[in-house]
C-alpha positions in Angstrom: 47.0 -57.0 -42.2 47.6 -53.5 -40.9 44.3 -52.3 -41.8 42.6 -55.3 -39.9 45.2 -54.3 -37.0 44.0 -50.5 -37.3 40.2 -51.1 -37.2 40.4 -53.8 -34.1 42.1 -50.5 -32.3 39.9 -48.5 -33.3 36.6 -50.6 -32.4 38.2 -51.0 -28.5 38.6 -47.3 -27.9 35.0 -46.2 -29.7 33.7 -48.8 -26.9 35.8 -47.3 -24.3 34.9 -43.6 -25.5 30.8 -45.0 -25.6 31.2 -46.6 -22.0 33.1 -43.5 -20.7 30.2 -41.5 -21.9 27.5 -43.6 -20.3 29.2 -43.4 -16.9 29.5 -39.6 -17.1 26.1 -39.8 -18.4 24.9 -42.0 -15.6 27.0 -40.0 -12.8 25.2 -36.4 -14.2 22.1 -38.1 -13.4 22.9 -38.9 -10.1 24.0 -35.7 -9.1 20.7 -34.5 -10.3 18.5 -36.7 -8.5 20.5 -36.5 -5.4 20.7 -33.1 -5.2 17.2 -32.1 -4.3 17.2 -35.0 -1.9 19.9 -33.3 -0.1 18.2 -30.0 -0.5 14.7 -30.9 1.2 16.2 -33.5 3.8 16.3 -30.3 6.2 12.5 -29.5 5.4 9.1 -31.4 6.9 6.1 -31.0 4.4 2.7 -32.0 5.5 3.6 -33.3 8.7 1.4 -31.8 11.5 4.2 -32.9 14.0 7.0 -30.9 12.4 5.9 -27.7 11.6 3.6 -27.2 14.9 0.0 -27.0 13.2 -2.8 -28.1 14.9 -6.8 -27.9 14.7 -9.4 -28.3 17.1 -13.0 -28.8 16.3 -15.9 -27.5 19.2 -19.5 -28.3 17.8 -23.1 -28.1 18.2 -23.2 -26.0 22.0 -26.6 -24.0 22.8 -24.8 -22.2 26.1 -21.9 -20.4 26.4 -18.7 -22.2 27.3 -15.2 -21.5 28.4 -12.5 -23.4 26.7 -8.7 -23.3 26.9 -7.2 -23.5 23.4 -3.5 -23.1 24.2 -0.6 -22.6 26.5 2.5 -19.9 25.4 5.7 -20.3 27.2 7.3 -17.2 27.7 11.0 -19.1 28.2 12.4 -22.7 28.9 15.5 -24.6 28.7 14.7 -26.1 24.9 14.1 -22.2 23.8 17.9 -21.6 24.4 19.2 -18.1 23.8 16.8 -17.5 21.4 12.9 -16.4 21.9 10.7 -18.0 19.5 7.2 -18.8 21.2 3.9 -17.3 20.1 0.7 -18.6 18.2 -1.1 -17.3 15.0 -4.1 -18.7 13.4 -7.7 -18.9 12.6 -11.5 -19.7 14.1 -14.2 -20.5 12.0 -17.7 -20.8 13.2 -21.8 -20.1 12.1 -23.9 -18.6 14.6 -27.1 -19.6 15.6 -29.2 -16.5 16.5 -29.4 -14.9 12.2 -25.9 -13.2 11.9 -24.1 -16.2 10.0 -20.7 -17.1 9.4 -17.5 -15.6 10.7 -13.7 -16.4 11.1 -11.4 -14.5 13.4 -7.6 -14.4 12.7 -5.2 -14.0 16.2 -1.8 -13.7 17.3 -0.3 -14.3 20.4 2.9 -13.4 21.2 6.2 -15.0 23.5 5.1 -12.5 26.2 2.4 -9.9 26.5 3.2 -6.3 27.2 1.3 -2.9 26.3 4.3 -2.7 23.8 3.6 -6.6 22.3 0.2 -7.1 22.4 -2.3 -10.2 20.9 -3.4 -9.2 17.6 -7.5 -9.9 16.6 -8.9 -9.7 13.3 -12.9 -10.1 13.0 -15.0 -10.6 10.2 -18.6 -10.6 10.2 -21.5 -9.9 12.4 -20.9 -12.7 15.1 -17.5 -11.9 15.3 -17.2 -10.2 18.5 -19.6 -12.9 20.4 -16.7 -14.6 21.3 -14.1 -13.2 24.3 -10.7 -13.8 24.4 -8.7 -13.7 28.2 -4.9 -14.1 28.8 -4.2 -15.9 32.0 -0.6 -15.5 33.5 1.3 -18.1 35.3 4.7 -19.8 36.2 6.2 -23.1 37.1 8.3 -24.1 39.6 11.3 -22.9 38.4 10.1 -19.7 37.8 9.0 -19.6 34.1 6.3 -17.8 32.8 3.9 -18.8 30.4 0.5 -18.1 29.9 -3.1 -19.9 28.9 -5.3 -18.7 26.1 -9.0 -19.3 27.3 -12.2 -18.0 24.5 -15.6 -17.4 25.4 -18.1 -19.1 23.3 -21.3 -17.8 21.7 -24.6 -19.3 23.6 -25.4 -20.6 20.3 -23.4 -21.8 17.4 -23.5 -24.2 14.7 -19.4 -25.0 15.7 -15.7 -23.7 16.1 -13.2 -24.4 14.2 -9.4 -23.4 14.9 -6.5 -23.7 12.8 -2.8 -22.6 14.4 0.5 -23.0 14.2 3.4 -21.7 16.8 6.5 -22.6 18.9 6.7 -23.7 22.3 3.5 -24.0 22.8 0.8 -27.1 24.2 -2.7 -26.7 22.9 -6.1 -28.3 24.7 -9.4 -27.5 23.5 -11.0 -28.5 26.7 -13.9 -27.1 28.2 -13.0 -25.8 31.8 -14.4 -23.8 34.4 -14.3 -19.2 34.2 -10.4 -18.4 34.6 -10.0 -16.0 37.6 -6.8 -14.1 38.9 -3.7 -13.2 37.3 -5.6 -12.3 33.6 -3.2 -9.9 31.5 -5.1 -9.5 28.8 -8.5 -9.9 27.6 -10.8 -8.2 24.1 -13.2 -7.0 26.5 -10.7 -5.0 28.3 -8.1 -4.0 25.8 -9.2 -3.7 22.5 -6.2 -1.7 20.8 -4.8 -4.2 19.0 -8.4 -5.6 17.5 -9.4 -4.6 14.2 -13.6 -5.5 13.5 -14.8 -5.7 10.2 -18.6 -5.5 10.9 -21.4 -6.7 8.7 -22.4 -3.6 7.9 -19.7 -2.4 5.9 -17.9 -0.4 8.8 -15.0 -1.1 10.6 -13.5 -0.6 13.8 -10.2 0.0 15.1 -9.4 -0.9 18.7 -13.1 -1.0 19.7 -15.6 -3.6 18.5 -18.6 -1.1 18.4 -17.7 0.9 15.3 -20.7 3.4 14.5 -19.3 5.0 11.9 -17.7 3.7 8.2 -14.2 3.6 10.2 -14.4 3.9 13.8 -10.6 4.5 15.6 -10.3 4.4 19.5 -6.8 6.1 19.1 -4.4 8.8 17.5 -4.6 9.0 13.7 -1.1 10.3 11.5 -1.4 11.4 7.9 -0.3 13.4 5.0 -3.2 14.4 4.0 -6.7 14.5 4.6 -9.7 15.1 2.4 -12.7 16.3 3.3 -15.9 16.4 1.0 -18.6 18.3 2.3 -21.8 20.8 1.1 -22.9 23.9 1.7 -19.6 25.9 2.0 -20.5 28.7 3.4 -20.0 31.5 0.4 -23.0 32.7 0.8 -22.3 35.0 4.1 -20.6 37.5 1.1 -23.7 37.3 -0.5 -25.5 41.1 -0.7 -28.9 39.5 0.6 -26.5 37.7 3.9 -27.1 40.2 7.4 -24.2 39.7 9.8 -25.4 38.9 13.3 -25.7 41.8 15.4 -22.5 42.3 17.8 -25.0 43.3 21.1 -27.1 39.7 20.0 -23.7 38.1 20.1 -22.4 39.5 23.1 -25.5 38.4 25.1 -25.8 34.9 23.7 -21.8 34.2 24.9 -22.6 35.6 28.2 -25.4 33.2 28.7 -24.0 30.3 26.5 -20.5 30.5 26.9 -19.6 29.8 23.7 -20.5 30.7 20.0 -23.7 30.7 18.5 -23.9 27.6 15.9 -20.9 26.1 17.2 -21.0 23.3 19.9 -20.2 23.5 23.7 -17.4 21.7 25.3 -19.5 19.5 26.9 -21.2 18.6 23.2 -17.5 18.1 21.8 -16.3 15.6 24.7 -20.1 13.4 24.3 -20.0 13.3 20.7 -17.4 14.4 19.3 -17.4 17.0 16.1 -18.0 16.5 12.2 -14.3 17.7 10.6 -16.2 18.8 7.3 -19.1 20.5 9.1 -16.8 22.1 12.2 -14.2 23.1 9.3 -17.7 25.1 7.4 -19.2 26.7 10.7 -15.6 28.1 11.3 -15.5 29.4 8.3 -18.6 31.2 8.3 -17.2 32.8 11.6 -14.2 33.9 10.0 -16.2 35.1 6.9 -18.4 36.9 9.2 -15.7 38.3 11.4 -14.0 39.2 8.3 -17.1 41.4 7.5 -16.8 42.9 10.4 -13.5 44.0 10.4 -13.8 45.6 6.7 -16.8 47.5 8.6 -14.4 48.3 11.7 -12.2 49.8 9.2 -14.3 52.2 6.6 -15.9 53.2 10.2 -12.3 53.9 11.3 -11.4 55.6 7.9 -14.6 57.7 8.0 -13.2 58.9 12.0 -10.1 59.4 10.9 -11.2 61.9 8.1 -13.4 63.5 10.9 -10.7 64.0 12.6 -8.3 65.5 10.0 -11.1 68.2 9.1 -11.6 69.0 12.7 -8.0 69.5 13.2 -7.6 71.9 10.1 -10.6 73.8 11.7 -9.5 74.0 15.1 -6.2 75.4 13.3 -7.9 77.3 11.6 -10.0 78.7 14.6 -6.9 78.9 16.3 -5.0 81.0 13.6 -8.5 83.2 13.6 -8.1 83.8 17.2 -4.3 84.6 17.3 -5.4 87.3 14.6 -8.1 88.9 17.0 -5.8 89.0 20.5 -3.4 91.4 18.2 -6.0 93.3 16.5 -7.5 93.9 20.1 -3.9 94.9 21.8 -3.4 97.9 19.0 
């Protein structure tokens, strides 16, 4: 009878222990489902609405056009204390006229300044057909903000933007040439524009790079390298004949500057070749350096001239001290 007793006791707290193990079970679960829901409530994903991105699509146009893409607010009451407007994004668009496809990445900030300027990144040939123009204003209760306006290509297969910002409207309307009041535009201020041309070069702040990198500004390194030939070794060579010093004299009274080395008018038109100025200087050093070891065994030679004509005049001297005694006995 006690055994029976025992094992009925037993069997009701085994189901107790089980059912206590299901509800933690079930309530471990719960906290790990409802965790993440709590954790991504605060966050939009794929909403356009949310996280401010828009596109605008501008097709099939065989003139050039001016159209307003979007409107910047440099402050209002919803901005608070905090500043947080500005745009960033992305055109696509194929041109018409052979030089194909290119995209342009921008950013426009709360407010533009020559210390916070709009920020242009082109790639490909057709890159630079279209403008960009800043266009300040400010509502009645004195806030500024400003419009973002493009020039299009004459021809192009389409435009396509993609962007993202805060406090900002955006349009894609076709209107009329902005006038007055423009703060910015890439035709006038190009510092902030960086051009990756078809042809392998690049250009920074200008959209006309000549060269494989082409910078319209100041340049700060650690080091740099120059390769370049024909290093000019060959003026201590025995065969090399130094310039004559007259010929020299003559050409910088007519030229006003060394011979092989460019004017000051050349340098401000063209600019100078780092390798080839660093080699012509060189040679002039080398050359000068030739003279100087001249200068100095010319020098030398006087010098031991001299010393020999100062032991003869002593000489001559003692000789003639000699003869003034003999001559007063």
């Amino acid at each position: 009878m006690a055994e029976l007793i025992f094992a009925a006791e037993m069997k009701k707290f085994m189901k107790s222990k089980i059912s206590l193990k299901i509800y933690s079970g079930c309530f471990i679960l719960l906290c790990c489902f409802s965790l993440p829901v709590r954790l991504f409530s605060q966050t939009s994903l794929g909403t356009e609405a949310a996280t401010m991105l828009n596109t605008i699509e501008y097709y099939n146009h065989t003139e050039s056009e001016w159209i307003k893409i979007f409107r910047i607010y440099n402050h209002n009451a919803n901005m608070g204390v905090w500043g947080k407007g500005g745009v960033s994004g992305r055109v696509y668009f194929v041109d018409y006229q052979g030089e194909g496809g290119s995209y342009i990445d921008f950013s426009f900030p709360q407010y533009i300044s020559e210390a916070q300027l709009p920020v242009l990144t082109l790639s490909g040939n057709s890159a630079d057909d279209i403008s960009w123009y800043a266009q300040k204003f400010s509502d009645d209760t004195g806030h500024e903000y400003y419009d973002v306006f493009i020039k299009t290509p004459a021809h192009h297969l389409g435009l396509t933007f993609l962007f993202r910002g805060a406090d900002y409207d955006h349009f894609g309307s076709k209107v009329d040439q902005p006038s007055g009041n423009i703060v910015w535009s890439s035709v006038s201020n190009q510092k902030a524009i960086t051009f990756f041309s078809g042809n392998g070069n690049v250009g920074l702040g200008t959209l006309s790079p000549a060269e494989k990198l082409s910078v319209n500004g100041n340049i700060r390194a650690k080091e740099v390298k120059v390769e370049t030939a024909n290093w000019p070794d060959y003026v201590f060579s025995e065969s090399y004949e130094t310039p004559d010093l007259s010929a020299i004299e003559s050409y910088i009274q007519a030229n006003k500057h060394l011979p092989e080395i460019p004017s000051a008018d050349d340098v401000s038109k063209g600019g100078i070749n780092l390798g080839e100025m660093n080699s012509k200087l060189l040679k002039k050093i080398e050359e000068l350096t030739l003279y100087m070891i001249e200068k100095d065994k010319q020098v030398n030679d006087l010098s031991k001239m001299l010393r020999e004509q100062s032991r003869q005049i002593s000489d001559l001297k003692g000789q003639l001290d000699l003869l003034k005694q003999l001559s007063v006995k």
